[in-house]
N, C-alpha and C positions, 0 to 999 in steps of 0.2 A: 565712171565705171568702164571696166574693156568690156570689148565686144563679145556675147557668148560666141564659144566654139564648140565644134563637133567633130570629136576624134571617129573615125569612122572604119568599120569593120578592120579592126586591127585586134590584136592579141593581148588581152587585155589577162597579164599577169598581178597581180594585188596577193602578194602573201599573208597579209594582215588579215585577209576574210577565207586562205585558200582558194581563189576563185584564179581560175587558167581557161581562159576559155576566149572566143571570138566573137565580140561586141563592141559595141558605139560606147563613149563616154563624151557626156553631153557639162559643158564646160560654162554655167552663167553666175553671173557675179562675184566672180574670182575663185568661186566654189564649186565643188563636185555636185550635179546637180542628179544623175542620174546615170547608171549604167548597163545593158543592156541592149540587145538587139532590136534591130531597123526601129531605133530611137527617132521619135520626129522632131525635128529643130526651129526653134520660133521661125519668125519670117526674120531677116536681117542676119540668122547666127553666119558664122563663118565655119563653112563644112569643108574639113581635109579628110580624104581617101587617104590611109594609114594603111592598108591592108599588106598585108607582108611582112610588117612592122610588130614591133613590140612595143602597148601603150605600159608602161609600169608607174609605181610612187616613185618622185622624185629621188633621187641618190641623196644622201644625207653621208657629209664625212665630217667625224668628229675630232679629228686631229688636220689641223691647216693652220701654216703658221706664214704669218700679211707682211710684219714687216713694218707695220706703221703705226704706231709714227717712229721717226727715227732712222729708217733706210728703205726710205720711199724708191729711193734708184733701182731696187732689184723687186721691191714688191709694193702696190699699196691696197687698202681695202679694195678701191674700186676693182682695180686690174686682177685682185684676185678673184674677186666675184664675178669676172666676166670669163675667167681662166676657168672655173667652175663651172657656170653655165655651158659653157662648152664643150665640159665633161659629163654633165648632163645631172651636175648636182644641183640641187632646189635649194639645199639648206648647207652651210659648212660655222665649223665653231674654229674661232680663232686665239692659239694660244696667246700666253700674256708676254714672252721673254720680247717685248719690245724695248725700245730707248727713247721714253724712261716705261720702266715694266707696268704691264695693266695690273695696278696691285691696289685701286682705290677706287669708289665710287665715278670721279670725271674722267679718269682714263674709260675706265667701261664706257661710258658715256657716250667717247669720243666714237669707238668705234660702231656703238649701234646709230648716232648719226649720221658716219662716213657711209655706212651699209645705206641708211634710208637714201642719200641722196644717191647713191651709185644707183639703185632701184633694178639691180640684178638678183643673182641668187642671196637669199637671208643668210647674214653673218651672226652668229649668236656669238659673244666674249664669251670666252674663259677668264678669270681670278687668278690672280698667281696665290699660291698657299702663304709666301714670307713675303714680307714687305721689300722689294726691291732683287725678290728670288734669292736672298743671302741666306733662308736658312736660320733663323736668329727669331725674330718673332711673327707671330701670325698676324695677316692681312683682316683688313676688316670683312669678315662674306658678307654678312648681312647686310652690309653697307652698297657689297657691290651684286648682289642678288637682287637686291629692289633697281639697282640700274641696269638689271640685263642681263647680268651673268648665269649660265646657265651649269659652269661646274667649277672647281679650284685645281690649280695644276703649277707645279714650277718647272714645267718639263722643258727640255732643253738642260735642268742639271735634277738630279736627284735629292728626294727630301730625306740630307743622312742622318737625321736625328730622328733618331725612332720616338724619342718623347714627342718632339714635335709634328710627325705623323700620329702618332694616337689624339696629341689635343685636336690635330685638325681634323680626323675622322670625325672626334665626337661634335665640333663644333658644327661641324656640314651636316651632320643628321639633322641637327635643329634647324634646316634651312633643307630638308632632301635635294640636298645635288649629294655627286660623287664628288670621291678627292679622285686627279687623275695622275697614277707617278709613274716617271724616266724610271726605270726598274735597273738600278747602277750601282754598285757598290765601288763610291770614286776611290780610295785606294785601291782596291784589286783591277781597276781601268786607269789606273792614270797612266799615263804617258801612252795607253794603246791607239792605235790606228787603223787596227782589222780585226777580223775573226783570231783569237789563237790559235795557231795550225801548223800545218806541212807548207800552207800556202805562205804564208806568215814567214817562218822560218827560212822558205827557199826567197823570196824576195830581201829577207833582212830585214822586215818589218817588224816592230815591237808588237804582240798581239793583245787585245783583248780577250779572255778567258769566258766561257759560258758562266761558270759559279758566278760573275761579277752581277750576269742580271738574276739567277735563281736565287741567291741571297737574297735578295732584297725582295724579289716574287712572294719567294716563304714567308719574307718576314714582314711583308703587308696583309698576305693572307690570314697571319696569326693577329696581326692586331686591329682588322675588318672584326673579325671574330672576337676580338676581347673589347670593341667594341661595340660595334653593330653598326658600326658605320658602312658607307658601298663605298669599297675599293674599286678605281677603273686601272686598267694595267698598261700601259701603253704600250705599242709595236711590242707585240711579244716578237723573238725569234731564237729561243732553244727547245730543242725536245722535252730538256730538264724541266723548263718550267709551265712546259703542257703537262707533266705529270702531276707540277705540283696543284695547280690550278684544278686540274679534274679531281684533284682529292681533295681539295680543300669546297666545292660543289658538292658532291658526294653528302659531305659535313654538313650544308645549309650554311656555310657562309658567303657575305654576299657582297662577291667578285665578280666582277665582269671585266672581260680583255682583249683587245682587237689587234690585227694584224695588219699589215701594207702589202699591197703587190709585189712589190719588190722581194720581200723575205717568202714570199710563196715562189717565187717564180726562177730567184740566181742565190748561186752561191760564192763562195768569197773567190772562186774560181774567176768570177771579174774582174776582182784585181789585180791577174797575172802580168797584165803589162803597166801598171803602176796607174791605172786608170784613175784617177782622184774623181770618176760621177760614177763611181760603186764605193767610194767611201760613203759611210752613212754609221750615224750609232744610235741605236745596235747595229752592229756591223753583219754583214752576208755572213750566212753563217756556212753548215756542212751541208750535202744533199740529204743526209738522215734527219736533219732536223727539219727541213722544206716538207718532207715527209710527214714529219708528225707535225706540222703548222696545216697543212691540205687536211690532216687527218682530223685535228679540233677540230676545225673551220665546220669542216662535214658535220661531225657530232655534235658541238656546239659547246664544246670546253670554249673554245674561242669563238665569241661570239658578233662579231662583225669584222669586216675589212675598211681600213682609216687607211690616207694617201698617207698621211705626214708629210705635204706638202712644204720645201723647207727650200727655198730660193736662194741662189748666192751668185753674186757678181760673174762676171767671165775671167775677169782677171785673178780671181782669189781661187778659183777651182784650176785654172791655168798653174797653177805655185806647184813645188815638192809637195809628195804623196803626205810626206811629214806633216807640211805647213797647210793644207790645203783645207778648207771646212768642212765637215759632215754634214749630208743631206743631198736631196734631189727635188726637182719640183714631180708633181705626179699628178695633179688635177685633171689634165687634158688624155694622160694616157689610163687609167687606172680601172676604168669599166674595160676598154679593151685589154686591156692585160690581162686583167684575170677572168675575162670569157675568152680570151684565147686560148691562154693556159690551164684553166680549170674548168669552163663547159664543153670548149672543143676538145680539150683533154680528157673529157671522160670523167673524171673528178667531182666538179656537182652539175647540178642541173642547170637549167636558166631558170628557173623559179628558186631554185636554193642559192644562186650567184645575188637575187634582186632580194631576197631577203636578209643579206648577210649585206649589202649594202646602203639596203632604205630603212625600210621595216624596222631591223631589229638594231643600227646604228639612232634610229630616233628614238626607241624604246629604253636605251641604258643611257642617255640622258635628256630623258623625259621630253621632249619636241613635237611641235605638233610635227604633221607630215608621215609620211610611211606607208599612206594607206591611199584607197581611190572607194573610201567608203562616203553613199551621200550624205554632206555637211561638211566633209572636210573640206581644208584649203585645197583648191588646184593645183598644187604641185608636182606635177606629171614629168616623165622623162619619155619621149619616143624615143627607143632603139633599132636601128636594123642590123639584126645578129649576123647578116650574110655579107657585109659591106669590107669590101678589103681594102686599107691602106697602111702606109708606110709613114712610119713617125718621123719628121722633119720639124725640129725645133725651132726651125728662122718664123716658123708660119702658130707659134703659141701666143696665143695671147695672153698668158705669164710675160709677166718685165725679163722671168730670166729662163736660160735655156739650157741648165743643168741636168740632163738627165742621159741616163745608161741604154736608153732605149732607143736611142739615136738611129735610125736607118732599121730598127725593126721592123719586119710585116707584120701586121696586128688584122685580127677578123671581127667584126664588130666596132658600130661607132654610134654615137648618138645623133638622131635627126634634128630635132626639136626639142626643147628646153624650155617649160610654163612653168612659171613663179608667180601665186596668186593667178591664174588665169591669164596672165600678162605673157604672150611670145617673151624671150630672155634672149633665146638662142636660135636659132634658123637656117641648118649648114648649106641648104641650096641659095639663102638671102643674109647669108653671114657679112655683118662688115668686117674689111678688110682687120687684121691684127694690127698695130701699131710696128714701125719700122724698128 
């Protein structure tokens, strides 16, 4: 058993109860055992003075993709559960598009053991929807929901058969997870590599069109609904399909969709100098669409913030803008981005930033964690929202150091990192990151 701990007079934010306020959280047996002011502590607990500090539920990101098995070089469970940790997440789910894809029972498997032995932040699998992500026939769920799986997703490509999105809607009801879909209509994207644009065009770039993910938005929306199945919508980033999404809520259909720092925060305007770590798809889109992404968020058409941690070699992001892979990693910078961008901005709160990250990311695929209510699991995040530094990727503990964020100044970082009551994370007693 770890030792009890006592978070002490810190800002104990908990959106799951509305509770914001300054008190002790008293940490025994891996569980929340009490919270409240000048809490007294067995004899033996181990008492940290937090005060200044923000105590919240751990971060939960439902979109992170490991890498393992298959290209252990740029990511593996472990490394990403420590890359996690250090972003101050508790819990992360990991898609399936591995080599060979999580699309069966022992693959699941594999990764909820890689996670026990790394003994960091909890890895939940994701199911790929098609057996091999080809799109062709459906994966066993049930098979891979008794080993861990916690939703089904072939993300990384889109599911284009809409028959084959309604049987898997229906079939995941029988099993309540969500389906989770790449929102892509692969002809109207094929060959693109950015936003479709002014930016686009002045570079020479083939574009990606907004209709390419709103098609396909709508048309999960419509068959969640002629299901009843729960759609999850991955990385939204058009205005278009905040509109559709809020009307399709409206309806009592039951859609849920999250968003990345990144699509809050740049637009394809990064890619003016051929930058290939502002490639990513969905691609950056316009400033009006960042607009109405900040705008769900708030309202809660879009209902949590996901990294979509998505790692790639140095040499493969080094290639033509053409050749180069979509994605960044975002683990380590992802609470600071969007508290710098969106609470120092004015945008949400710090109780509306930890709710759209914990709380209501565990909530749309059902996990424990989100709360600091007593009996739950320990899995706390201390924050200090005042702490300033500058992102240098040589020092992530991600395998790989893809990201746009490079040399930004960021305000807010996480202190501490408890998983089950177990320190994870400890940035004054961090070990070193790997060379």
């Amino acid at each position: 058993m770890t030792r009890s701990l006592l978070l002490a007079g810190g800002r104990v934010i908990d959106p799951s109860r509305d509770l914001d306020q300054v008190a002790d959280v008293l940490i025994q047996d891996g569980k929340i055992a009490g919270v409240g002011q000048r809490l007294s502590a067995p004899q033996g607990t181990d008492v940290r003075s937090v005060a200044g500090k923000i105590v919240a539920p751990g971060l939960v990101d439902i979109h992170v993709h490991l890498r393992e098995p298959g290209n252990e070089d740029e990511e593996t469970v472990a490394s990403g559960a420590r890359a996690a940790a250090a972003g101050g997440f508790t819990a992360i789910c990991s898609m399936p598009n591995t080599d060979p894809v999580t699309d069966n029972q022992a693959a699941v498997g594999f990764i909820v053991r890689q996670s026990g032995r790394a003994g960091l932040a909890r890895v939940y699998p994701i199911g790929a929807v098609s057996l091999g992500q080809k799109g062709e026939r459906l994966a066993e769920f049930g098979e891979m929901v008794g080993a861990g799986a916690v939703a089904v997703s072939d993300d990384g490509k889109p599911v284009a058969s809409s028959h084959l999105m309604r049987t898997a809607l229906e079939y995941a009801r029988t099993f309540g997870i969500p389906v989770a879909d790449h929102c892509e209509d692969p002809a109207l994207a094929s060959g693109g590599v950015m936003h479709e644009g002014l930016v686009a065009t002045r570079l020479g770039l083939k574009g990606i069109p907004a209709a390419a993910e709103e098609i396909m938005v709508a048309r999960d929306c419509l068959l969640a609904e002629l299901t009843g199945g729960h759609v999850h919508l991955c990385h939204m980033s058009t205005r278009g399909s905040v509109a559709i999404i809020r009307e399709a809520k409206e309806r009592g259909v039951r859609v849920t969709a999250e968003v990345t720092p990144h699509h809050l925060t740049l637009t394809d305007s990064a890619c003016d100098s051929y930058d290939t770590h502002a490639k990513m798809n969905p691609p950056l889109r316009e400033a009006g669409d960042v607009a109405a992404l900040r705008g769900a968020l708030k309202e809660g058409v879009i209902d949590c913030i996901a990294s979509d941690h998505a790692p790639h070699a140095y040499d493969e992001k080094e290639s033509a803008f053409d050749d180069a892979p979509f994605g960044i990693v975002g683990l380590e910078t992802a609470f600071a981005v969007a508290h710098t961008e969106l609470v120092c901005g004015g945008v949400l709160s710090l109780p509306e930033l930890v709710r759209r990250m914990s709380t209501e990311p565990a909530r749309v695929f059902h996990l424990p964690g989100g709360t600091l209510a007593v009996g739950a699991p320990a899995d706390v995040a201390v924050l200090d929202p005042g702490a300033k530094w500058t992102v240098d990727p040589a020092v992530f503990y991600s395998k790989s150091r893809n990201t746009p964020f490079a040399g930004r100044g960021l305000t807010g970082r996480v202190v501490l990192t408890i998983v089950a009551g177990a320190i994870v994370h400890d940035v004054e007693h961090a070990d070193a990151p790997p060379p």
